[in-house]
C-alpha positions as CSV (number, residue, x, y, z in Angstrom):
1,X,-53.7,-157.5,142.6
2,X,-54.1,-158.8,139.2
3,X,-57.1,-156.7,138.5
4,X,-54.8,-153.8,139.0
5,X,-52.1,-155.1,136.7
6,X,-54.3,-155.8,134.0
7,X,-56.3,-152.4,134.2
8,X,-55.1,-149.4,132.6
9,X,-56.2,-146.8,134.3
10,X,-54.9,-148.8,137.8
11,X,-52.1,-150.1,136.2
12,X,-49.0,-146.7,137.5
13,X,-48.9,-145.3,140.1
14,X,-46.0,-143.5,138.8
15,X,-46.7,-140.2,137.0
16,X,-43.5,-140.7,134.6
17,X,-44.7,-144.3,133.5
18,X,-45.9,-144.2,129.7
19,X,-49.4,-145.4,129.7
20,X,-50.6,-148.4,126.8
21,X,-52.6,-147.0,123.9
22,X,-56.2,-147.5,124.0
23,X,-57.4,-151.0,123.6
24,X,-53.8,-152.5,124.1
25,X,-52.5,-154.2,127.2
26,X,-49.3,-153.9,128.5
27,X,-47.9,-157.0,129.0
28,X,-44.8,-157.8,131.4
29,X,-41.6,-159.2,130.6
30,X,-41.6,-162.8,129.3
31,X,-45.2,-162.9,129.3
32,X,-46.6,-163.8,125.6
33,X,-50.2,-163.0,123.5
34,X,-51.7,-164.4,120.4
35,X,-51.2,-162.9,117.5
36,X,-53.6,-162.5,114.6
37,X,-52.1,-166.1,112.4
38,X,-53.0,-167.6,115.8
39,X,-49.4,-168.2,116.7
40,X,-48.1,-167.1,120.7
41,X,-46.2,-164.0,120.4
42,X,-43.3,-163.3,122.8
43,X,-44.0,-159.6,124.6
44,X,-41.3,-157.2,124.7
45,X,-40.5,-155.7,128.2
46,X,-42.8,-153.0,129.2
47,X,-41.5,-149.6,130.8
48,X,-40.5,-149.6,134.1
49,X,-41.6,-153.3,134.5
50,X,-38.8,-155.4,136.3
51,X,-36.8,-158.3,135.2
52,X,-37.7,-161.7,135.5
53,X,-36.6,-163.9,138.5
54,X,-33.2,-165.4,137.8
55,X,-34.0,-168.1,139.7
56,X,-34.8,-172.1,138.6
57,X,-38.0,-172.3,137.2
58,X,-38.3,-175.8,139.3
59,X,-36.4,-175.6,142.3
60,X,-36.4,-171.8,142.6
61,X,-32.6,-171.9,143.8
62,X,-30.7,-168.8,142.5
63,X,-27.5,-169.9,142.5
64,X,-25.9,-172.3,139.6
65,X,-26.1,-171.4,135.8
66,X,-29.5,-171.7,134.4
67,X,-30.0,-172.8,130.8
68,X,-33.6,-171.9,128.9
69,X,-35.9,-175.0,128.6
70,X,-36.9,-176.2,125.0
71,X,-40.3,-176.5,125.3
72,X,-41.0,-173.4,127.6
73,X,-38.1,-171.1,128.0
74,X,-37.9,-170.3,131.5
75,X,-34.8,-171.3,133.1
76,X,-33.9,-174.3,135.0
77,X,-30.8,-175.4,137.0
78,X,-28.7,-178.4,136.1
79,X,-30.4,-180.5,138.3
80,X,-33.8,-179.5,136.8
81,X,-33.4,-180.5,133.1
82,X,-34.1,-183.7,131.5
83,X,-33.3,-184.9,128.1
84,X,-36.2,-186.6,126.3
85,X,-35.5,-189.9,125.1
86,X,-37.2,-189.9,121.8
87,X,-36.5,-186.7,120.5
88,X,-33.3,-185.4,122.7
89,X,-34.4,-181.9,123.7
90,X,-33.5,-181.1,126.9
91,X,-36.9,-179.7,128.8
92,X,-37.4,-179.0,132.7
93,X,-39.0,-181.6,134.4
94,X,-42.2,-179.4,134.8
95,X,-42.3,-179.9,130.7
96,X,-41.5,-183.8,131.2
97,X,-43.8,-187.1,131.7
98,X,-41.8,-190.5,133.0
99,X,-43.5,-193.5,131.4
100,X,-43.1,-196.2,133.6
101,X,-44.8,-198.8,130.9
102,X,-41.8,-200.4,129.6
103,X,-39.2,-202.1,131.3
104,X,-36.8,-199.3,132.1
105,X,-38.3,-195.7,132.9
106,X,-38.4,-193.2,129.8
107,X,-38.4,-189.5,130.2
108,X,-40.9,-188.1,127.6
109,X,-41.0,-184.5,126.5
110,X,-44.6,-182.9,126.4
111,X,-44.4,-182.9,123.0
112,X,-43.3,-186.6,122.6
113,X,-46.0,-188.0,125.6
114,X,-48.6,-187.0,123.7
């Protein structure tokens, strides 16, 4: 499957579908690329591609308000977001370390753990 995506040539099967230029990829939506200062790029949506899931990023429930995670963007449920307790940012707990070291448990963004 993912040789097909990533292929040009394999990558419609619809006739109408624009096809990328010639040395480009097409990327689908949400995915990102590196641009040329060496900084991730977010992709726009390709033609025809379909939305993301709306679902938690974590728990994968669909229902319940999702908010965008600090550190990765994709969207996590209430229940699925934790606030870092160094630097407040409120990441999903994929993005999160708990330190068990001290006395009381922190919850440590990725950016903080390191």
């Amino acid at each position: 499957m993912m040789g097909r995506i990533w292929k040009s040539d394999a990558l419609v099967s619809d006739p109408t579908a624009v096809s990328p230029a010639p040395g480009h990829q097409t990327l689908l939506k949400g995915q990102t690329r590196i641009g040329l200062d060496g900084r991730l790029q977010r992709a726009d949506a390709a033609p025809g591609c379909a939305a993301a899931p709306s679902a938690c990023c974590v728990c994968q429930r669909v229902s319940g308000s999702r908010k965008p995670c600090s550190r990765c963007e994709r969207p996590a449920c209430a229940a699925c977001i934790r606030q870092c307790n160094i630097c407040s940012e409120r990441c999903c707990s994929l993005c999160t370390v708990t330190d068990y070291s001290e006395r009381y448990e922190r919850v440590l963004c990725c950016g903080c753990s390191s």
